[in-house]
N, C-alpha and C positions, 0 to 999 in steps of 0.2 A: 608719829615721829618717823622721818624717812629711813634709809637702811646705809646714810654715809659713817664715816670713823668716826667714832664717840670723840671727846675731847680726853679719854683718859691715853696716859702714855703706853705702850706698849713694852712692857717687861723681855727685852733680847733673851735674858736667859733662860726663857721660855721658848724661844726657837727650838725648830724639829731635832731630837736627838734620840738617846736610843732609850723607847717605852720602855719602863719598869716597873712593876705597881701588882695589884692585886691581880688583875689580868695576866699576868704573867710570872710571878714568882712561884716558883713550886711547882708549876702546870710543863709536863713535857710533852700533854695531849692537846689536841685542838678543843675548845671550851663549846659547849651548847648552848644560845640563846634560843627562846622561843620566841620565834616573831609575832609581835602585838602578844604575846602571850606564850603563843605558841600550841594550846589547848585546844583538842576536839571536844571538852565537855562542858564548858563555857565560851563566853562569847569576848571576841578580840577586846583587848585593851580592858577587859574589867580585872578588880585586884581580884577575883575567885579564878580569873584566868593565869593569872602573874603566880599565885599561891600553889598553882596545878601543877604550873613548868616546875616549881622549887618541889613539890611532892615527888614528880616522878626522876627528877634527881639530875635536870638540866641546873647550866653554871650559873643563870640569869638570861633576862631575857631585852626585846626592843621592843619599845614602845613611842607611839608617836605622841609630839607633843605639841598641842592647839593652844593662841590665847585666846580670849572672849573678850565681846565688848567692853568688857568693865576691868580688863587686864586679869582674868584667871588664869592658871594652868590648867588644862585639862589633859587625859589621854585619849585620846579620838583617833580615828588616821582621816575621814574623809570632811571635804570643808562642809558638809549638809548630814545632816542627822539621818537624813530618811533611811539609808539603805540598812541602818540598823537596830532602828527604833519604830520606824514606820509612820513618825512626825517628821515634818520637814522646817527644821531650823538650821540658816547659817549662823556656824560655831562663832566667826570672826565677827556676827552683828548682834548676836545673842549675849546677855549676862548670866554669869554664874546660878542665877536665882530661876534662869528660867531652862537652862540646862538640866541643872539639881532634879529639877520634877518627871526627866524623860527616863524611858527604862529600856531595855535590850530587847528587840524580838525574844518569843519563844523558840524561832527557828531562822534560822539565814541560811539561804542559798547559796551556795559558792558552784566555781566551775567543775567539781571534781565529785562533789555529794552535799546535800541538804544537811546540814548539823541541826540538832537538835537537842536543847539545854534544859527542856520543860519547867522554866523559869524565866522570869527576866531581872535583869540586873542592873544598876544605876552606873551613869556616868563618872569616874573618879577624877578627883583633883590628884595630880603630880605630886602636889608635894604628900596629901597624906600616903600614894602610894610608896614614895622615899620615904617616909618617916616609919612605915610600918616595915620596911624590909634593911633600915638602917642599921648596920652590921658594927655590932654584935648586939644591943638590946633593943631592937626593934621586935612585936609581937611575931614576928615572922619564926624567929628564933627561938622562940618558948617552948619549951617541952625536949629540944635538943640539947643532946649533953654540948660540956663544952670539948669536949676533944674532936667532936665531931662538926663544931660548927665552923662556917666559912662563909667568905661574902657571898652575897646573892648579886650579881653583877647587873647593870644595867645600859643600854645606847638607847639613848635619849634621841632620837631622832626627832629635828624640825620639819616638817612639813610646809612645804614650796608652799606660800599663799597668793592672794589673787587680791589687789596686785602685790607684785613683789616688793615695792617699796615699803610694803609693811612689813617690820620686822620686828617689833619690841618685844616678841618671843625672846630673841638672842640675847640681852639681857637681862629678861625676866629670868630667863632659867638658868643663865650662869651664876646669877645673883641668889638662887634659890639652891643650887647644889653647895655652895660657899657658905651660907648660912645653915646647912643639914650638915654640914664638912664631911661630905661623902664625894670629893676630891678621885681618892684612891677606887672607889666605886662605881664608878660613872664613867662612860667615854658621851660625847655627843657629835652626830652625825646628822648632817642634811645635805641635799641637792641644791642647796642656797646658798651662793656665794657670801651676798650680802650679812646673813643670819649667821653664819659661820664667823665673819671678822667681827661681827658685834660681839657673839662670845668671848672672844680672845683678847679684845679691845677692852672687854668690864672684867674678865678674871684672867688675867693670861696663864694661871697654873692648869687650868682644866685641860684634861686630852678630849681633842673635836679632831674631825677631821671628814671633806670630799666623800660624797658616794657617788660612785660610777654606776652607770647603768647603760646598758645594752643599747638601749634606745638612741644612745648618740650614734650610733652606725647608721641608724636610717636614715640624721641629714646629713654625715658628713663622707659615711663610705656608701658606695655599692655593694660591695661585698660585704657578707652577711657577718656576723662574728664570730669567734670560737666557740667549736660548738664538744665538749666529748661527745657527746653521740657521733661525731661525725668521723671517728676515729676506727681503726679497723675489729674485726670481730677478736681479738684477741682482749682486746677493751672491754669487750663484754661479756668476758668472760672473769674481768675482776683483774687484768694483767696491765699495768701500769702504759698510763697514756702518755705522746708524746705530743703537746700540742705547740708548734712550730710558731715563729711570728710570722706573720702576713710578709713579703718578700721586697713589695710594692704597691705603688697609689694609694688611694685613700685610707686601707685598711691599714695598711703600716705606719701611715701618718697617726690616726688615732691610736694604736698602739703604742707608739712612740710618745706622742703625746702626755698618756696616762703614766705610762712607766718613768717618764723624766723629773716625776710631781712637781713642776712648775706651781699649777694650781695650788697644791696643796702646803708649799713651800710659801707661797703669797699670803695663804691665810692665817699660816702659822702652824700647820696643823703635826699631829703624834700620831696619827692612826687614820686609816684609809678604811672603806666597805664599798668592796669592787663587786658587782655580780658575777656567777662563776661563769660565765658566758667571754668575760674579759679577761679571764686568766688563763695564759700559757704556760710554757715549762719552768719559764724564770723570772714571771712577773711579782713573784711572793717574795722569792730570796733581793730581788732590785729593791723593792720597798723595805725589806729587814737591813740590809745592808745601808740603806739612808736613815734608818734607826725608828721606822714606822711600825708599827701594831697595824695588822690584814685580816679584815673580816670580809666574810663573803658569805652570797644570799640571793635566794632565798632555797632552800631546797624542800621539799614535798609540798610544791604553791597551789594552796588552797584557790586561793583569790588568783588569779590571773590575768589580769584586766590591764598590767603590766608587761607580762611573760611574752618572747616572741614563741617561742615554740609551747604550742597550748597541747596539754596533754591529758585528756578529761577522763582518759581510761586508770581507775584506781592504780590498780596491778602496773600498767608500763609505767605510770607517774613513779610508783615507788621504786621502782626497777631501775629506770631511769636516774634518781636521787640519790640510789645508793650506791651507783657507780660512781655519779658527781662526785660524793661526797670520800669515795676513796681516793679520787685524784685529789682531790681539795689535803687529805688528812694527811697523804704522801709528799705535797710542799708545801707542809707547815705551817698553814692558814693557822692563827690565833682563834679565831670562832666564825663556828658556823651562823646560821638564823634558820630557822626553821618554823614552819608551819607544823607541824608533827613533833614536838620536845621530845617523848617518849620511847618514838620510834628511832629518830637520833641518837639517844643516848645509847640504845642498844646496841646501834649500829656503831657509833664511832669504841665504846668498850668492845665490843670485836674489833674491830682493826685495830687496835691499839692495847689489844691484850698486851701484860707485861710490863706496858708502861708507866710511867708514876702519872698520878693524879694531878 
């Protein structure tokens, strides 16, 4: 099926206004997701990764989400199995039955260090990963009292496919968060225009919404894009950054661009996931102010295959991260993503001693 407007009508009162839900009630910190997990002791995208981030005491985490030949959900992030299994199958040609049988490296390489799991672990379907962290009697929750329990939050991220005219991800998984009624639990986010309006077009209650990424400055600015590093040493010494907008030419146009959400307004969208790369001193409060939920990502990146500025030295990566991440926590980013859940957590409970949960 191609990636035009469903035949279903689109619900207006589902137009952008101002997020309110589990994501944000109660919360006056920035929230911790763990990217694909977020886990150094398991491997990306498996539930023993997703269980890890909730152990060490992140809000929920992002995961990506693949369909298969035969229409599965899976959590995958790459279209080819190999680079984490060591077989090579395409996810989007492949059926659920032959996925089922693949397992995880004992060890994956990334750009920053060799993790190592001394196991390997099966591929998970979406929905049993939803079903087991669905809040409040999902197994996820067993053993926690109830004054202590809370949702375990999840972005559901699409992953751009090849070609882009395939999209039946966008309603398979709207259609599958609506039958879990984990609504209030879920944000879903892609770099896919098309996958994005199929959501909104089969559920229009869901919050989706636009990720930015850095990468649009390589075809559309010359100049590079915000960087804190780039900021004076008083920045790096933990003292609040000032990151200005671009003045003029290309760089202010894309600037411009993102902060006006055009895009984002088109799709219909509740929530934006900007890289911190794209954010200045008032691009969080322009989006809160249009009544959007801002997450931003990725910080301590393992994987960098993405990243312009590749930083393979353990020590400055995390150096580097937790400066990010104070500027991030100082304009009121809704959540972070991380590669690191546990090292976040500790970080953002220091900057935000005193504050409620």
């Amino acid at each position: 099926m191609g990636c035009g407007a469903s035949s279903d009508k689109k619900n207006e009162t589902a137009a952008p206004g101002r997020f309110h839900n589990a994501w944000t009630e109660g919360h006056k910190r920035t929230l911790v997701l763990g990217h694909r997990g977020g886990s150094l002791k398991y491997p990306e995208n498996t539930l023993e990764a997703l269980q890890d981030a909730m152990a060490v005491g992140a809000d929920g985490v992002e995961i990506d989400v693949m369909i298969t030949k035969d229409g599965k959900l899976v959590a995958f992030h790459d279209e080819n199995t190999e680079r984490m299994t060591g077989e090579s199958l395409v996810v989007a040609e492949s059926t659920w039955e032959q996925l089922s049988q693949l397992r995880t490296r004992e060890s994956v390489e990334y750009d920053v260090e060799t993790l190592h799991y001394g196991a390997r672990f099966p591929i998970p379907l979406v929905e049993d990963v939803l079903t087991h962290f669905k809040y409040p009697k999902g197994k996820a929750y067993e053993g926690i009292a109830e004054s202590a329990k809370r949702p375990f939050l999840f972005n559901l991220e699409l992953k751009p496919s090849t070609p882009l005219t395939s999209c039946d991800v966008g309603p398979a998984i709207a259609k599958l968060v609506e039958k879990l009624g984990m609504a209030d639990q879920v944000v879903i986010t892609s770099f896919d225009f098309a996958k994005l309006r199929r959501v909104e077009k089969t559920v229009p209650k869901l919050h989706s919404g636009w990720g930015y990424d850095d990468d649009v400055t390589k075809y559309l600015s010359s100049e590079p894009a915000n960087k804190w590093y780039e900021e004076d040493d008083e920045v790096k010494k933990g003292i609040d950054a000032k990151q200005r907008h671009p003045t003029s030419g290309s760089a202010a146009f894309v600037q411009w661009l993102i902060e006006c959400a055009a895009v984002d307004r088109l799709i219909g969208a509740t929530v934006v996931a900007i890289e911190h790369t794209l954010i200045d001193d008032d691009t969080v409060k322009k989006f809160h102010d249009k009544g959007f939920a801002v997450g931003s990502y990725t910080l301590y990146p393992y994987d960098q295959a993405a990243v312009q500025r590749k930083l393979t030295d353990k020590q400055q990566l995390y150096e580097e991260s937790e400066r990010v991440l104070a500027q991030l926590v100082r304009r009121r980013v809704n959540w972070v993503e991380t590669d690191d859940a546990a090292a976040t957590v500790a970080a953002v409970a220091k900057l935000t001693r005193g504050d409620n949960a």
